[in-house]
C-alpha positions in Angstrom: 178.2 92.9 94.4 176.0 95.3 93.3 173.1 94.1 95.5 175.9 94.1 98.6 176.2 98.0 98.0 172.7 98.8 97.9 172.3 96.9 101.1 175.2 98.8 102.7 173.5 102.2 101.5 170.6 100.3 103.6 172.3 99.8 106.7 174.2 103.2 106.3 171.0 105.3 106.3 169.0 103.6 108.8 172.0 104.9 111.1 171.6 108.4 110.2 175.0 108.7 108.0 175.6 110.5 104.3 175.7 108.1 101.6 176.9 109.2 97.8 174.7 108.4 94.7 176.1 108.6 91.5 173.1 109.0 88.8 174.7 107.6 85.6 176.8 109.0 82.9 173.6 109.2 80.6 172.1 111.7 82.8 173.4 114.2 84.7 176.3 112.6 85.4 176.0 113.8 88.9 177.0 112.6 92.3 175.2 113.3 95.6 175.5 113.4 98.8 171.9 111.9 100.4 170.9 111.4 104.1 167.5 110.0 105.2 165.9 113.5 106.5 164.7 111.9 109.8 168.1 111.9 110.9 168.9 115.3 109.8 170.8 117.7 112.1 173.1 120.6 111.6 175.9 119.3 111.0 174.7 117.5 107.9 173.5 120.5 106.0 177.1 122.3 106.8 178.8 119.1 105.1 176.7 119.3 102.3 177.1 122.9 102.4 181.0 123.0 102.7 181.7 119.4 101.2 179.3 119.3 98.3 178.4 122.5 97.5 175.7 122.3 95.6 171.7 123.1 95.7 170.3 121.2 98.8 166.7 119.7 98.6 164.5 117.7 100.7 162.6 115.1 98.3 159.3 113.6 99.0 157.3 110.2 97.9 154.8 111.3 96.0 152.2 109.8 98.1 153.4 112.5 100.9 152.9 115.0 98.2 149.4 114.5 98.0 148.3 113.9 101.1 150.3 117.4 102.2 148.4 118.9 98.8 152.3 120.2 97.4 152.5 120.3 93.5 155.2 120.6 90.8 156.5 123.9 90.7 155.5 123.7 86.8 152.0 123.2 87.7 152.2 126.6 89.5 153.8 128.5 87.1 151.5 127.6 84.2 148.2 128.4 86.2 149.9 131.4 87.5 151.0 132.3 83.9 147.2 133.3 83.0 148.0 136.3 85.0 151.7 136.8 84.4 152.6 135.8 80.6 156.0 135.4 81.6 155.6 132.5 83.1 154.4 130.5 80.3 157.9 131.6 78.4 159.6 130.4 80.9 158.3 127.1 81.2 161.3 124.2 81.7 160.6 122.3 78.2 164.0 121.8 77.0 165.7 120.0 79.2 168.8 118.1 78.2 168.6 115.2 80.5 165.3 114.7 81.5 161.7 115.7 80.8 160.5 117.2 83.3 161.6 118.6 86.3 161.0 117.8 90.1 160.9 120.8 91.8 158.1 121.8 93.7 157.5 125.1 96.6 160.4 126.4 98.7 159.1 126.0 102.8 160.4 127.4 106.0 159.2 126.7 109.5 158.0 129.3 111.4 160.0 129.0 114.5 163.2 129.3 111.9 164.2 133.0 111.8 166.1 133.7 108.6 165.4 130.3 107.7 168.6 129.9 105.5 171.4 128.8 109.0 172.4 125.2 109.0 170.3 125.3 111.8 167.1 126.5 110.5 167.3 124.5 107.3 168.0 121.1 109.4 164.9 121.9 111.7 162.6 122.6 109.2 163.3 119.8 107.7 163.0 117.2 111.0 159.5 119.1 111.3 158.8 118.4 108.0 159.6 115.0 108.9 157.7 114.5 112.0 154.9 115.6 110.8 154.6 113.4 107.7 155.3 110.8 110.2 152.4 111.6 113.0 150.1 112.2 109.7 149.2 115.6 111.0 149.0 116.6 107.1 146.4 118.9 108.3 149.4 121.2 109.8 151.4 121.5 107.2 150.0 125.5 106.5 149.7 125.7 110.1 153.2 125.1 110.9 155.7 125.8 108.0 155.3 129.4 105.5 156.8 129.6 102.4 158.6 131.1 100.3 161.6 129.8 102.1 165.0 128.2 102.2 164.7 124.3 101.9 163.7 123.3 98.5 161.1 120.6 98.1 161.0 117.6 95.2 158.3 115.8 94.5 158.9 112.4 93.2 157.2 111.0 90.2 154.3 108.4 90.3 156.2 105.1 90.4 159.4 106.3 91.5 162.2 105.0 89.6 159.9 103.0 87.2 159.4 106.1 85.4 162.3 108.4 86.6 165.2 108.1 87.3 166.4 111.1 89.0 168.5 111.4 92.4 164.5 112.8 93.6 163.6 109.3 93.3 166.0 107.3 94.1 167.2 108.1 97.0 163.4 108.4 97.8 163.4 104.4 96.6 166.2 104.1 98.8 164.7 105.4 102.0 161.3 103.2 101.2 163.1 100.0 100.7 165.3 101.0 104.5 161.5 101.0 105.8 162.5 104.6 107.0 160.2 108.0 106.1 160.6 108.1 102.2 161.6 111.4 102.8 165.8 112.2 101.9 167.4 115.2 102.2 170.5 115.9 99.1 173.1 117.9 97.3 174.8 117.8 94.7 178.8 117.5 94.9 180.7 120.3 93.0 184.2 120.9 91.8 186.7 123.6 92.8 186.7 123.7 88.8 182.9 125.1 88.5 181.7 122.1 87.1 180.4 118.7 89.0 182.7 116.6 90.7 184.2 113.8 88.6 182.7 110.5 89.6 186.6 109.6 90.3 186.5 112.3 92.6 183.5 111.6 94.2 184.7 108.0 94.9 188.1 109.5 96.2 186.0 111.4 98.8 183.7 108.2 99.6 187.0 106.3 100.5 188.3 109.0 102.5 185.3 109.3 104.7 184.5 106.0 104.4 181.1 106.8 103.1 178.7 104.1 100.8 179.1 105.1 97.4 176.4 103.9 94.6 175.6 103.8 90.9 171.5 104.7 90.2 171.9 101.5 88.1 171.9 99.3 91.4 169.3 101.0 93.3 167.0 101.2 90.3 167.7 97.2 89.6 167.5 96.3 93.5 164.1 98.1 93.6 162.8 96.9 90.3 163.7 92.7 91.6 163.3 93.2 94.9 160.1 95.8 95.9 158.0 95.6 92.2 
């Protein structure tokens, strides 16, 4: 069954719909709302705006990573904290789920304006996309400034072998659908202030009729099926 659902989150994203992800109860205990970025358009980022509510990021295989020359944001900090101790004070060692973090820069295109419109946020991100996929890595300075309003993740090395975060899972997801490994996400919130219970979550996944999964399956799909 478990293996049907991963298959389903398959077929759902290689037709440009939102699926839900569910990390586990171990770690963030989290769901969120994914979509292949490819297929991005407005009207995503306003349901993941309105509907989930939380922080939306665009994550990246880490092979895309290096070839576009993008690193952890904790990478910058601590060669930036030479200049500004701060920095180094500040550095994300504690914490409580995971080890280390998967944020990297913040990017905007430059034909956005503000940057930060439903709009904006799902064009920079189909650039983003298109240009990963016509390997014009070259461009990337050429075409996109930053500081700006869509957050990047980079993946880790080995995707879920050695994290399993929603950054690389969904990115697992989008490599085993053959499609860009490239997923844009959000994180579903409460009207209480605190993350939507995974009941809740599923409630909404029924009502919508939207693919709901539990990291466990993706993680075990991609460890039998693509290791």
């Amino acid at each position: 069954m478990s293996d049907k659902n991963v298959e389903n989150a398959i077929k759902a994203l290689k037709r440009g719909e939102i699926i839900l992800v569910y990390d586990s109860d171990e770690r963030e205990g989290e769901t969120d709302m994914v979509v292949a970025s490819q297929f991005i358009t407005p009207e995503h980022i306003r349901t993941m705006r309105k509907d989930a509510g939380g922080l939306i990021c665009t994550a990246l295989h880490p092979k895309i990573c290096e070839n576009l020359g993008i690193p952890f944001m904790v990478d910058i900090l601590e060669f930036a904290s030479q200049k500004f101790k701060v920095l180094k004070e500040l550095y994300p060692n504690d914490i409580p789920y995971d080890e280390k973090s998967s944020f990297s820069i913040t990017i905007n295109h430059r034909k956005t304006f503000t940057g930060i419109t439903d709009k904006d946020r799902s064009f920079t991100i189909k650039k983003l996309t298109e240009l990963v996929e016509e390997q014009r890595f070259s461009d990337f300075g050429k075409e996109f400034r930053s500081p700006g309003h869509v957050i990047l993740l980079r993946a880790c090395e080995g995707l879920v072998k050695n994290r399993q975060g929603h950054t690389e899972m969904t990115v697992a997801l989008a490599e085993m659908s053959g499609l860009t490994p490239i997923t844009t996400i959000c994180e579903m919130m409460g009207d209480n202030g605190e993350a939507m219970s995974k009941s809740e979550t599923r409630k909404y996944a029924e009502k919508h009729n939207l693919v709901y999964l539990n990291g466990e399956d993706i993680i075990n799909y991609y460890l039998d099926k693509f290791e």
